[in-house]
C-alpha positions in Angstrom: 1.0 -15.2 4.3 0.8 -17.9 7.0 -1.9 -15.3 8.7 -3.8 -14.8 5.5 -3.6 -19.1 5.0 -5.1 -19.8 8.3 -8.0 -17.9 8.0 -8.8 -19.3 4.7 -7.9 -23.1 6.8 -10.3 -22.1 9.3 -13.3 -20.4 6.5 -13.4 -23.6 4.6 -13.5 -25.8 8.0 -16.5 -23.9 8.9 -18.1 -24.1 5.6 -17.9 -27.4 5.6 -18.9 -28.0 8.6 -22.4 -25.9 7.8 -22.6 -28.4 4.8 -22.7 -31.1 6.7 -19.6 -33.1 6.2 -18.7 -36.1 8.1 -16.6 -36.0 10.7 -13.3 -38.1 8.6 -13.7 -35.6 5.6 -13.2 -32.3 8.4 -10.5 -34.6 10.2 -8.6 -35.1 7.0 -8.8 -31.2 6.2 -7.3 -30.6 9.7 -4.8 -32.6 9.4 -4.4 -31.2 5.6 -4.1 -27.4 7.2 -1.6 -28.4 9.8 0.7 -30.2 7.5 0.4 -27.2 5.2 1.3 -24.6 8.4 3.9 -26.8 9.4 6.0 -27.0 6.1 5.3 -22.8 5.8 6.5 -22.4 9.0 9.9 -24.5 8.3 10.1 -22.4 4.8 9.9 -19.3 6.8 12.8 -20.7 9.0 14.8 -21.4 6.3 14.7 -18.2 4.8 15.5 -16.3 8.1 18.5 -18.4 8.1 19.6 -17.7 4.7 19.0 -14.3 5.3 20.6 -13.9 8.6 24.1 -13.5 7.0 23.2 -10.8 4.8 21.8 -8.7 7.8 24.6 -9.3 10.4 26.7 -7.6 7.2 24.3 -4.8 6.8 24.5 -3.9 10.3 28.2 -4.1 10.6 28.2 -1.5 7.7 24.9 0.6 9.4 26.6 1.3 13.1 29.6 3.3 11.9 27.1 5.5 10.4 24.8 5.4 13.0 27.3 5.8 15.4 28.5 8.9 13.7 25.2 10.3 13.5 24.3 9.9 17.0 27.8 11.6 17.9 27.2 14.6 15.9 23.8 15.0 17.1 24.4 14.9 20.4 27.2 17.5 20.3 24.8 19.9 18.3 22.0 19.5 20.7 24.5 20.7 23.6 26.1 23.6 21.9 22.6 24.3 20.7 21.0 24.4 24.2 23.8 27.0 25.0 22.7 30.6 25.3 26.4 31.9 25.3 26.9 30.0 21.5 25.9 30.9 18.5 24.0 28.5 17.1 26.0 28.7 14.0 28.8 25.7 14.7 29.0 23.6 12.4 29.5 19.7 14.2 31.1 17.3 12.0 31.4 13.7 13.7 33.7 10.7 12.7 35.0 7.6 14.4 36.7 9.5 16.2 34.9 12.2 17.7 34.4 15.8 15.7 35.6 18.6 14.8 33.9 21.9 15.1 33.5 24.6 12.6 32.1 28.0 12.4 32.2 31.7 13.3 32.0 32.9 17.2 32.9 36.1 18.3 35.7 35.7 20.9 38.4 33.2 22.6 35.7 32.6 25.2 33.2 31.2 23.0 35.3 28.9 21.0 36.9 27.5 24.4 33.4 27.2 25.7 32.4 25.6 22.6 34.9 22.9 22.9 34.4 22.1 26.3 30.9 21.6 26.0 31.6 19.1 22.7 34.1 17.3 24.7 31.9 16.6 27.8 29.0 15.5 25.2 31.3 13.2 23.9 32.0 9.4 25.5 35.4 8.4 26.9 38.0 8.4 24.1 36.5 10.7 21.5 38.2 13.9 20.5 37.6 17.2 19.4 38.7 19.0 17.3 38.0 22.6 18.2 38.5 24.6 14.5 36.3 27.5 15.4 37.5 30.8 13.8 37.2 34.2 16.2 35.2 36.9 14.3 35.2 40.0 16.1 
C-alpha cells in the first residue's frame, strides 16, 4: 500500500509541476506526502508488533511438525537410496525418532534397515525397528 501511495505522491507532484504551480503549493504537498508516509509507516509498525505474538505461537506449534517431517524424510530418502531395501518401509517419525514398518525378506534386511535409520537420525533419536521378515 505504502508502494502503491508513493507513486501516486510522486504522479501528482509531477502533474503539478507541469501545471505550473508555485513553488509553496509543491512544498506544501511534499511535506503533505511525507507526513502521510510517515504515519503509514508507524501503522505498519504497530501492526508487526501486534502481530508478532501471534507468530512466535504459530511457530512454536509449526517446528514439532516440521521437525517430524524432516526426520521422516530423511530416513526415507536413505533406506530409499539403498539397493539391498525394498523400497516398501514404511518411516513413521515422532519426537522421538521413528519407527519402521513394512515387509523385507530376511534378518539381514531388517538389521540393515535399522542401521541405516539410526545413522540418518541426529544424536538422541531412536528407532524403532518393527520390520516383519517375509520369506
Amino acid at each position: 500500500m505504502v508502494t502503491r501511495y508513493t507513486i501516486l505522491v510522486v504522479l501528482a507532484l509531477i502533474s503539478l509541476l507541469w501545471s505550473g504551480c508555485s513553488q509553496q503549493t509543491i512544498n506544501s504537498a511534499n511535506k503533505d506526502a511525507s507526513h502521510d508516509l510517515n504515519v503509514a509507516g508507524q501503522e505498519l509498525k504497530k501492526v508487526g508488533a501486534e502481530a508478532k505474538p501471534a507468530l512466535d505461537k504459530l511457530g512454536k506449534e509449526v517446528k514439532p511438525q516440521a521437525d517430524k517431517l524432516d526426520l521422516g524424510a530423511r530416513v526415507t530418502a536413505a533406506l530409499n537410496s539403498n539397493a539391498n531395501l525394498p523400497h516398501t518401509i514404511r518411516v513413521d517419525a515422532d519426537t522421538t525418532g521413528v519407527r519402521l514398518r513394512g515387509n523385507v525378506k530376511d534378518a539381514h534386511q531388517k538389521a540393515l534397515a535399522g542401521k541405516v535409520a539410526q545413522q540418518t537420525l541426529p544424536d538422541g533419536k531412536t528407532v524403532r525397528n518393527e520390520l516383519t521378515v517375509k520369506a
